[in-house]
C-alpha positions as CSV (number, residue, x, y, z in Angstrom):
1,X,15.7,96.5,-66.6
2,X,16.9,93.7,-64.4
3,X,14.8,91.8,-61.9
4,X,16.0,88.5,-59.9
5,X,12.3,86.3,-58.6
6,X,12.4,82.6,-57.2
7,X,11.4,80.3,-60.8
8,X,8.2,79.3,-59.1
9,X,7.0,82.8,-58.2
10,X,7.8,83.4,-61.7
11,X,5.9,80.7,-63.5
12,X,2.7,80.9,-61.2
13,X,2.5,84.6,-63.0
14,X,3.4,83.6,-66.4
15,X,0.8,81.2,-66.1
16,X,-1.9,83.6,-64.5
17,X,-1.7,86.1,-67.2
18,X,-0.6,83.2,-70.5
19,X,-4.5,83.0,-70.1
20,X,-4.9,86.3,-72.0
21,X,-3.1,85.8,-74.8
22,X,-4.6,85.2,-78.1
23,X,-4.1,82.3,-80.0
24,X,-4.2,84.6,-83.6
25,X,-4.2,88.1,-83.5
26,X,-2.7,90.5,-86.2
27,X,-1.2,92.4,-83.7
28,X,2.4,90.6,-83.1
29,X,2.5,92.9,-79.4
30,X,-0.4,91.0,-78.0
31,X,1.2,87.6,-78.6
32,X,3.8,88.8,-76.2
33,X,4.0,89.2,-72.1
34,X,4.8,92.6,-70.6
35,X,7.6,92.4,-67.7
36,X,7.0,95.9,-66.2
37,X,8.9,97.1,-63.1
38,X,8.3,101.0,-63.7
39,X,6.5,101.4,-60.6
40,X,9.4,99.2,-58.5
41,X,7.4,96.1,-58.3
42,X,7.5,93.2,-61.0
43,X,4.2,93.1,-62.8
44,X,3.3,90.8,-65.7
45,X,0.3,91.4,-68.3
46,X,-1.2,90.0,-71.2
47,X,-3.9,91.2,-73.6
48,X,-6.1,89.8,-76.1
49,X,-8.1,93.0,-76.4
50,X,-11.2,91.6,-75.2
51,X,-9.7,90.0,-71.8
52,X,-6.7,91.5,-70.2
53,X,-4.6,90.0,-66.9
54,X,-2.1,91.7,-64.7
55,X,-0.4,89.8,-61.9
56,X,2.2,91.2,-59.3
57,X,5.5,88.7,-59.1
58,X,7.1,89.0,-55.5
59,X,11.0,89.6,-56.2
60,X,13.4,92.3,-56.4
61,X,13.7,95.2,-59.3
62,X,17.6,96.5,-59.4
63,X,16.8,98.2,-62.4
64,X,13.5,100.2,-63.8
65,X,12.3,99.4,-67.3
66,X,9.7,97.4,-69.1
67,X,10.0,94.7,-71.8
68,X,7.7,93.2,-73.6
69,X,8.8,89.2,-74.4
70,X,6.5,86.4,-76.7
71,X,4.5,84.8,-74.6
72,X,5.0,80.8,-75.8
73,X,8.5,81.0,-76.2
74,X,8.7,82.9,-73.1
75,X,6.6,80.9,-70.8
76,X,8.5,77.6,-72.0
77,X,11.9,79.1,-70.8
78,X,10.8,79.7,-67.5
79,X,9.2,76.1,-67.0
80,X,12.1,74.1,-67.7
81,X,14.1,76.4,-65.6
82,X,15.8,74.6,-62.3
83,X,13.8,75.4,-59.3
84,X,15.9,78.4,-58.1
85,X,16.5,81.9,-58.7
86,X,15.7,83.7,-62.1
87,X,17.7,87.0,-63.2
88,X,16.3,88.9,-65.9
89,X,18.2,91.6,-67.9
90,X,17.5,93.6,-70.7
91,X,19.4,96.2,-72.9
92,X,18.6,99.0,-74.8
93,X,18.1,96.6,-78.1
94,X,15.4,94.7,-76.5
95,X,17.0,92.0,-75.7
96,X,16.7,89.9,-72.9
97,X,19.1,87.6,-70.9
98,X,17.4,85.3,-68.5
99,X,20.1,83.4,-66.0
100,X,18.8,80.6,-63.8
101,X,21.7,78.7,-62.5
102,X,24.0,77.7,-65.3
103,X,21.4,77.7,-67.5
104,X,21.8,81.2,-69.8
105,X,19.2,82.4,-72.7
106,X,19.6,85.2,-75.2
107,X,16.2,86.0,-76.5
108,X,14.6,89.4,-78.5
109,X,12.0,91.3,-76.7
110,X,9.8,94.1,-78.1
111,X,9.7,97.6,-76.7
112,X,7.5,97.5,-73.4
113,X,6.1,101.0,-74.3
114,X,4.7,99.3,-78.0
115,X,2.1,97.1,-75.7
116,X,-1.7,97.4,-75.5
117,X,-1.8,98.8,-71.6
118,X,-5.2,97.4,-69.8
119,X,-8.4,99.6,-70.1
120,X,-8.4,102.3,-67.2
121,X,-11.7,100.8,-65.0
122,X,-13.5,103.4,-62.7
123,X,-13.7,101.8,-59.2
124,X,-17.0,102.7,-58.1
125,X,-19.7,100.3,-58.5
126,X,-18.3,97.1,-57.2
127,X,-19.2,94.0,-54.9
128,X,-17.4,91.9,-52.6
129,X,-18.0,88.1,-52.2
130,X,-15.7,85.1,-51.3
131,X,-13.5,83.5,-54.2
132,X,-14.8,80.3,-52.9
133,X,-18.5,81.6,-53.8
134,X,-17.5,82.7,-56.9
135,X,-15.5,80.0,-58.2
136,X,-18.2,77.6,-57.4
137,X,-21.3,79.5,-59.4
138,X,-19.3,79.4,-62.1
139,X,-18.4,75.8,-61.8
140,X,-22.4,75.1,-61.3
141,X,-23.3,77.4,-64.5
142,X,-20.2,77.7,-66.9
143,X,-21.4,74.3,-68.5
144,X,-24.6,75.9,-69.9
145,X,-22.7,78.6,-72.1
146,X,-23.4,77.9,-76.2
147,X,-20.3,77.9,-78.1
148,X,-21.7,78.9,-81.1
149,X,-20.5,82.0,-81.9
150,X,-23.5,83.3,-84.0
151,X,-25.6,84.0,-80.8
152,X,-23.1,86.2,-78.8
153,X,-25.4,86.8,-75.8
154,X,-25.2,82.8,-75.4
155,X,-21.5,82.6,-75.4
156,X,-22.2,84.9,-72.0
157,X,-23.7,84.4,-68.4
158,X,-25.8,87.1,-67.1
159,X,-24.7,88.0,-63.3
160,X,-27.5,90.2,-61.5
161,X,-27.5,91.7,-58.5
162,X,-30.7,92.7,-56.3
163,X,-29.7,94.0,-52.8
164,X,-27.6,91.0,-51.6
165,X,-29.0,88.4,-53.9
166,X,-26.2,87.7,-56.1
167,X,-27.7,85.3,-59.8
168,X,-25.7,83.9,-62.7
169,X,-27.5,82.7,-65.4
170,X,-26.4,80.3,-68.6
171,X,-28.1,79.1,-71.3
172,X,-27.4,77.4,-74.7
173,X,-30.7,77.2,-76.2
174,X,-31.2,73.6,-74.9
175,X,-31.0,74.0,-71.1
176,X,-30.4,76.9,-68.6
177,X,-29.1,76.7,-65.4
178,X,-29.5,79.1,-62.7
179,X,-28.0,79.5,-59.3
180,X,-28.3,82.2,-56.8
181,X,-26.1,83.2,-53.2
182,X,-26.5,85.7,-50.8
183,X,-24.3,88.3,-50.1
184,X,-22.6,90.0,-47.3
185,X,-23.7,93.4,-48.2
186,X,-26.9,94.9,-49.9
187,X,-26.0,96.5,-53.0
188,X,-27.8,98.9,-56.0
189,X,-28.8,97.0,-58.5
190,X,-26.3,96.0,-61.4
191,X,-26.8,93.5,-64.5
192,X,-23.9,92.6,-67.0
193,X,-23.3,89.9,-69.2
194,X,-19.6,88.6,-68.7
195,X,-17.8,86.4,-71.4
196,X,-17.8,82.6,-70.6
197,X,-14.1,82.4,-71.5
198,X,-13.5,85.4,-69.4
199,X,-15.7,83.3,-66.7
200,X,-13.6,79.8,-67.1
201,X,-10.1,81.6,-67.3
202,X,-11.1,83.8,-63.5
203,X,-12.3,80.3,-62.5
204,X,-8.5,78.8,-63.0
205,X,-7.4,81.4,-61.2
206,X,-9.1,82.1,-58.3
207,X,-7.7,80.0,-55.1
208,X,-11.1,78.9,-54.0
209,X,-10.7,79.9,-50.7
210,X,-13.4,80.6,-48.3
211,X,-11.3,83.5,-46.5
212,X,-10.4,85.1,-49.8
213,X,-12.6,87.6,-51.2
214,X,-12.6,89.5,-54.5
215,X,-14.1,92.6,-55.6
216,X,-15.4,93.4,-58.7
217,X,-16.1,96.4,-60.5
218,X,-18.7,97.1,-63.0
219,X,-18.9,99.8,-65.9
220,X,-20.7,100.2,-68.5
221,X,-18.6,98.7,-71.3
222,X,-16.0,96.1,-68.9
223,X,-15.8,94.2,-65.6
224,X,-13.0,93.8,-63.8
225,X,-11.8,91.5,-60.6
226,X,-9.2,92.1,-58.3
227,X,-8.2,89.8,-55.8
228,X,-4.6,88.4,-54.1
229,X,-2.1,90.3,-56.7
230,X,-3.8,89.8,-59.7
231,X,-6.3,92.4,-62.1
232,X,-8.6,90.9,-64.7
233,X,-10.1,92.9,-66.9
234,X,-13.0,92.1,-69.3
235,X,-15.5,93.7,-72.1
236,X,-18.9,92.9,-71.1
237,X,-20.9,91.8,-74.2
238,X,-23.6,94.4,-75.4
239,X,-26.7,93.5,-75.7
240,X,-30.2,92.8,-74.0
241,X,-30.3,88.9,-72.5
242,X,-33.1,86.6,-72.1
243,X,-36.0,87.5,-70.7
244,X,-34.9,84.2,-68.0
245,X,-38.0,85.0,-65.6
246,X,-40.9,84.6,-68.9
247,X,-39.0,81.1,-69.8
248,X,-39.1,79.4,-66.4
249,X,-43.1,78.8,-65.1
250,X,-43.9,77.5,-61.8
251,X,-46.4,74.9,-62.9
252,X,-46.2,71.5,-63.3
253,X,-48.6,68.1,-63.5
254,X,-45.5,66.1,-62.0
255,X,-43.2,66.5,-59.6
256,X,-40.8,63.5,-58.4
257,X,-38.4,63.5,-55.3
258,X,-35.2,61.1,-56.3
259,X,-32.0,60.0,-54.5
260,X,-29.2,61.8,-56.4
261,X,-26.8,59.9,-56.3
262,X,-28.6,57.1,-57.7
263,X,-30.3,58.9,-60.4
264,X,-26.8,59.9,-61.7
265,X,-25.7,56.5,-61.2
266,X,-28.5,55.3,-63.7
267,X,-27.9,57.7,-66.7
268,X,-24.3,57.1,-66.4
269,X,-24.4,53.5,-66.9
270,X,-27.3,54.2,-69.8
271,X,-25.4,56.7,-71.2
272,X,-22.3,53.7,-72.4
273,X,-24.7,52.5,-74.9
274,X,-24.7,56.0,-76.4
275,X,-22.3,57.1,-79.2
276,X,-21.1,60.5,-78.9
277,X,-22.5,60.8,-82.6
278,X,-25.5,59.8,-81.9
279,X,-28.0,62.1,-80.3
280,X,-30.5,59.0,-78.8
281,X,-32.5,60.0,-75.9
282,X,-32.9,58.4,-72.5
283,X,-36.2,57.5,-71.9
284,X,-38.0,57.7,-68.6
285,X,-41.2,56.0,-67.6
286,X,-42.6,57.8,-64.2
287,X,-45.7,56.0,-62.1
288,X,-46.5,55.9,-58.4
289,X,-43.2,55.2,-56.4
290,X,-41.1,54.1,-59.5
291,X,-39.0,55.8,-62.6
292,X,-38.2,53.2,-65.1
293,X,-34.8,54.4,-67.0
294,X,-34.3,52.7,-70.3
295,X,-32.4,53.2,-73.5
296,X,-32.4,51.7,-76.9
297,X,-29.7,51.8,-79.4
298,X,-27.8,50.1,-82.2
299,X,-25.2,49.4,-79.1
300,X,-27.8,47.5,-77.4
301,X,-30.2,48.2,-75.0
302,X,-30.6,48.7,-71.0
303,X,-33.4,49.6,-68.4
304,X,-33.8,50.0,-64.7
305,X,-35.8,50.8,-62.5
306,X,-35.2,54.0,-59.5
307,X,-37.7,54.3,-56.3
308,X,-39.0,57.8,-55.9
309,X,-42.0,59.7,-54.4
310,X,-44.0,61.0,-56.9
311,X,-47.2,63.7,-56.9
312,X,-49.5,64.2,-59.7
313,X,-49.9,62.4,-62.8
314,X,-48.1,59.7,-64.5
315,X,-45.5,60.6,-67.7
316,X,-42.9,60.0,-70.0
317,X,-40.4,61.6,-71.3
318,X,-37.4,61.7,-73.1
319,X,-33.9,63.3,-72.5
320,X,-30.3,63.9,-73.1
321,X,-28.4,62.8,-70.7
322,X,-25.6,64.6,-70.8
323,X,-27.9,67.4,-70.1
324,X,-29.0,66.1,-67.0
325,X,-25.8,64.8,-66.2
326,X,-23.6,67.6,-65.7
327,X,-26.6,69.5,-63.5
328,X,-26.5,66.5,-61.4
329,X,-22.5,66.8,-61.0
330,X,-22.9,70.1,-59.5
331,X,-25.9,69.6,-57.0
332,X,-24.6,69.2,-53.6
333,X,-28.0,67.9,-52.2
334,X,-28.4,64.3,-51.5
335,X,-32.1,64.2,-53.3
336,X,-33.2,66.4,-56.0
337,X,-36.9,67.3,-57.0
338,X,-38.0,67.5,-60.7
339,X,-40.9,69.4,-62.3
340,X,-42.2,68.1,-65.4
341,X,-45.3,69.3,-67.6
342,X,-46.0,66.9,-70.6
343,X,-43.3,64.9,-72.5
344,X,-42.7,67.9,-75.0
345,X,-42.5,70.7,-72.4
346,X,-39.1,71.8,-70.5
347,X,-38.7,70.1,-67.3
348,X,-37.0,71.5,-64.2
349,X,-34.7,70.5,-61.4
350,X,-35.0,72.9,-58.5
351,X,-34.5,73.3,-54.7
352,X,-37.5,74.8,-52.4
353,X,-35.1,77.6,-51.9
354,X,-34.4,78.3,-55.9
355,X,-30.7,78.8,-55.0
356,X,-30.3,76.3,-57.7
357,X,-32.5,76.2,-60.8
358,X,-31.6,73.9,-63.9
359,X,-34.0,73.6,-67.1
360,X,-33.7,71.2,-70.0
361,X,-35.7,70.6,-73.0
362,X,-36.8,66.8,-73.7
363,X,-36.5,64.9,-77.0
364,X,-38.8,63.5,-79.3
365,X,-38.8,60.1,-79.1
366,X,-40.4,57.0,-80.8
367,X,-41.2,54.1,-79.2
């Protein structure tokens, strides 16, 4: 095989596809990337078994062949090469010779042919939405994922699909957030339960362009999205989810309109008084036209006091911030309505439209 590719085109798809390999695996192969120019183009691929990249490097292929190379060492090379032009050469010991300038490395590859190729996906069922779209509903749900590994289903988001309604859903066992989009197209209806890490790694990825679209294609067992030059391909995680619709009820004896902004601006400057070890909640006092923040801790103490329209009855309630917090990051709207019950019930932040939905469970507190 030999292959010559500008450094930068070269690193942009080690990078891309370094997302897929696994940090331990007992398989030595999968800690490697695959250089395969079989075809006559220069692809690159990594699998961890349960997530799988391919990416397409533009350059030229003189000669055919495939190579498989480890992935760190690899990957290092190629980013403190100079910023110029990168010849790759391999013989029939599986050894590589990458050139770059003056600079000249002798490294041992694997056999190409030894490497776990990616599942073979049926292209069928698929939709079709903007990589800016997608990018941003997992930016404004991703944070909600549990990463405790004993409840698999919360290590997930559930994407739905209803016509050309398009909802992911996260949850952790504390909060869930929810936001929904519309879609160019009407489609049949699909559910599936993709891996958060297979969510945050297509989020690093994807340019985040509104002109860009990607398509993704559902089976039963995997999803997989293609868009620019790249393939990613997942396992979906078995399993029935949450029944979501039964958790979140439309009633409420509160319901406060607040200026973002300033809300977020309060729990930030509450939340210095808070160790990260400590799990102290922010307590908030709610009567006609006024929230009172306040928080008490071995730190010291702070309150304040937010305007705000209010219906219904008076309440308070406790809160972890950082729950609140990183919903608030994500809202794009400049004031936000909340729903609250009693202190001990889950209160809800929510747009009249429900494109956005975000739960969170209060604290105890004592006063």
């Amino acid at each position: 095989m030999k292959i010559i590719c500008n450094k930068s085109a070269l690193l942009t798809g080690v990078n891309t596809v370094l997302k897929a390999v696994p940090a331990r695996t007992t398989m030595p192969i999968l800690e490697c990337i695959l250089i395969d120019t079989t075809s006559g183009v220069i692809k690159l691929t990594a699998n961890d078994m349960d997530l799988g990249i391919e990416t397409t490097v533009d350059g030229d292929v003189l000669d055919k062949g495939c190579i498989a190379l480890e992935a760190k060492l690899f990957s290092e090379i190629v980013r403190k090469l100079p910023d110029s032009e990168v010849t790759i050469e391999t013989d029939d010991n599986n050894k590589a010779l990458i050139k770059c300038e003056k600079a000249k490395f002798n490294i041992a590859g694997k056999d190409g042919e030894d490497f776990v190729a990616l599942p073979e996906i049926e292209k069928t069922h698929f939709i079709t939405l903007s990589q800016f779209s997608l990018k941003e509903i997992i930016r404004q749900t991703i944070f909600s994922i549990s990463d405790n590994e004993s409840n698999r289903m919360m290590s997930g988001e559930l994407l739905q699909i209803d016509q050309d309604q398009l909802r992911l859903v996260s949850l952790d066992g504390q909060r869930i957030s929810i936001r929904k989009i519309s879609l160019k197209e009407s489609y049949d209806p699909i559910k599936a339960v993709i891996p958060g890490k297979t969510l945050n790694e297509i989020s690093k990825i994807l340019s985040g362009d509104m002109d860009d679209d990607v398509r993704i294609y559902f089976t039963d067992r995997h999803v997989l999205f293609e868009f620019d030059q790249t393939v990613v391909v997942s396992r979906l995680l078995e399993g029935e989810y949450f029944q979501i619709d039964k958790m979140i009820s439309s009633d409420y004896n509160t319901k406060i309109t607040i200026n973002k902004k300033e809300l977020q601006g309060c729990i930030e400057r509450a939340s210095l008084l808070i160790r990260e070890s400590e799990r102290k909640p922010i307590i908030i006092n709610v009567t006609d036209g006024s929230m009172e923040m306040k928080i008490q801790s071995a730190m010291g103490s702070m309150n304040e006091d937010i305007d705000i329209s209010k219906e219904g009855r008076d309440i308070m309630i406790g809160f972890n911030p950082k729950f609140i917090l990183d919903a608030l990051r994500v809202i794009d709207d400049e004031e936000i309505t909340m729903y609250l019950v009693n202190p001990k019930a889950p209160f809800i932040i929510k747009n009249d439209e429900q494109s956005y939905i975000y739960l969170v469970l209060p604290i105890s507190f004592n006063m």
